[in-house]
ZALUM-543613 format. One record per residue (C-alpha): residue number from 1; x, y, z. Coordinates in nm, 3 decimals, padded with zeros to 5 digits. Example, Ala and Ser with C-alpha at 12.3 -4.5 7.8 and 13.67 -1.06 7.14 Angstrom:
<nodes>
     i        xx        yy        zz
     1    01.230   -00.450    00.780
     2    01.367   -00.106    00.714
</nodes>
This chain:
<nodes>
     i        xx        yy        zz
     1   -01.076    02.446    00.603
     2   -01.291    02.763    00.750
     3   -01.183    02.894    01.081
     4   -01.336    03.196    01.262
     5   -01.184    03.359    01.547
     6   -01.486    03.493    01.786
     7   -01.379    03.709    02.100
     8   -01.668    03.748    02.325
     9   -01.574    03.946    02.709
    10   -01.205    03.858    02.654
    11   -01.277    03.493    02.599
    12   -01.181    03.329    02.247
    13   -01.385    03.070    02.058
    14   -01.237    02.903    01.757
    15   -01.477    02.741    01.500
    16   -01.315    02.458    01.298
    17   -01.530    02.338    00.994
    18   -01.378    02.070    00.727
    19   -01.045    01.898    00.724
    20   -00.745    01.992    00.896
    21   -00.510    01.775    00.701
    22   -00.133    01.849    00.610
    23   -00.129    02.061    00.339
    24   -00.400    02.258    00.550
    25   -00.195    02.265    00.864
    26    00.051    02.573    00.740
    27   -00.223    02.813    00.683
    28   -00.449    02.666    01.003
    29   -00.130    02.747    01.203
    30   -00.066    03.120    01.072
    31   -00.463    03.218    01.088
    32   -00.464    03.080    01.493
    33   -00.175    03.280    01.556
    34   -00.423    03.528    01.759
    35   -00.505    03.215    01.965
    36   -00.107    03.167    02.066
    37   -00.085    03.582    02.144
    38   -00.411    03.513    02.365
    39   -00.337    03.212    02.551
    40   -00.388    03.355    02.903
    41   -00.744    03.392    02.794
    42   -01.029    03.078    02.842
    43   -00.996    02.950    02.475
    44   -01.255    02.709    02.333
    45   -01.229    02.533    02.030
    46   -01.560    02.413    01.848
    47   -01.511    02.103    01.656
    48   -01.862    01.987    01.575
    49   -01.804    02.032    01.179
    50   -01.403    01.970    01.188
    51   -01.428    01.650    00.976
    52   -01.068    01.531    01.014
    53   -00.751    01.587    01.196
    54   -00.372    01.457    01.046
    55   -00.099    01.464    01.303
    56   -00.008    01.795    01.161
    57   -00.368    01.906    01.290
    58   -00.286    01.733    01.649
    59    00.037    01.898    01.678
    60   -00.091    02.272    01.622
    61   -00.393    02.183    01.865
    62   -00.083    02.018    02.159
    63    00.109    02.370    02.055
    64   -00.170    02.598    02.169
    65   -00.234    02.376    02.489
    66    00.158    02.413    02.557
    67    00.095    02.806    02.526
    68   -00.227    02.789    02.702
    69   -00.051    02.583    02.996
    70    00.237    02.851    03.022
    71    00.048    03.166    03.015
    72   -00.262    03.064    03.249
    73   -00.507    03.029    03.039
    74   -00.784    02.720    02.984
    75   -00.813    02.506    02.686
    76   -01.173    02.301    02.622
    77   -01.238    02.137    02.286
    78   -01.615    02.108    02.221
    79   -01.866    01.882    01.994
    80   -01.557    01.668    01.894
    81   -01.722    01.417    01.666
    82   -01.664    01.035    01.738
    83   -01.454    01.019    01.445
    84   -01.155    01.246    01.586
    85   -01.237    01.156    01.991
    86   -01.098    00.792    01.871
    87   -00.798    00.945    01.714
    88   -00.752    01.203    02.033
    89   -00.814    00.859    02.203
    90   -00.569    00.628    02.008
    91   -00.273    00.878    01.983
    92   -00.374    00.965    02.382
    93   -00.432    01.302    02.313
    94   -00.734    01.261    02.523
    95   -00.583    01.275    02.827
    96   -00.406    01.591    02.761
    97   -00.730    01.773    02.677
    98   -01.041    01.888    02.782
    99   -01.290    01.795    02.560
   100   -01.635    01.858    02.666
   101   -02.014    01.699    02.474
</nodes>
């Protein structure tokens, strides 16, 4: 799993390429930390080359909208492949998000 953090006038994109799966989830969590610190900020998260998501994956994304939602800030996942809109879709997740083509 690659993630880049990429702060452009205040706002925060985060680029997700591979596989967030369990035993990635730990690290994924610690190395988004600046995205929990920032969460007044417009955040947008770039999934176009995220491959797959575990429920450990879906529960650090619904902790950074829980921040994002209680500090002020915005929240728009982008590029989410079909694959992982039908599991946003089947575990509902996509009505909690923004998720934008």
């Amino acid at each position: 799993m690659e993630i880049a953090i990429i702060n452009e006038n205040g706002n925060l994109t985060v680029v997700l390429k591979g596989r967030l799966d369990t035993l990635q989830a730990a690290e994924c969590d610690k190395q988004l930390a600046p995205i929990h610190e920032n969460a007044d900020k417009d955040i947008v998260i770039e999934c176009g080359e995220l491959e797959y998501i575990s429920s450990s994956g879906l529960r650090i994304f619904l902790s950074i909208l829980k921040d994002v939602k209680a500090k002020g800030g915005s929240l728009v996942l982008k590029h989410v492949s079909s694959e992982i809109r039908n599991i946003f879709t089947i575990t509902g997740f996509h009505k909690l998000f923004t998720i934008q083509d």
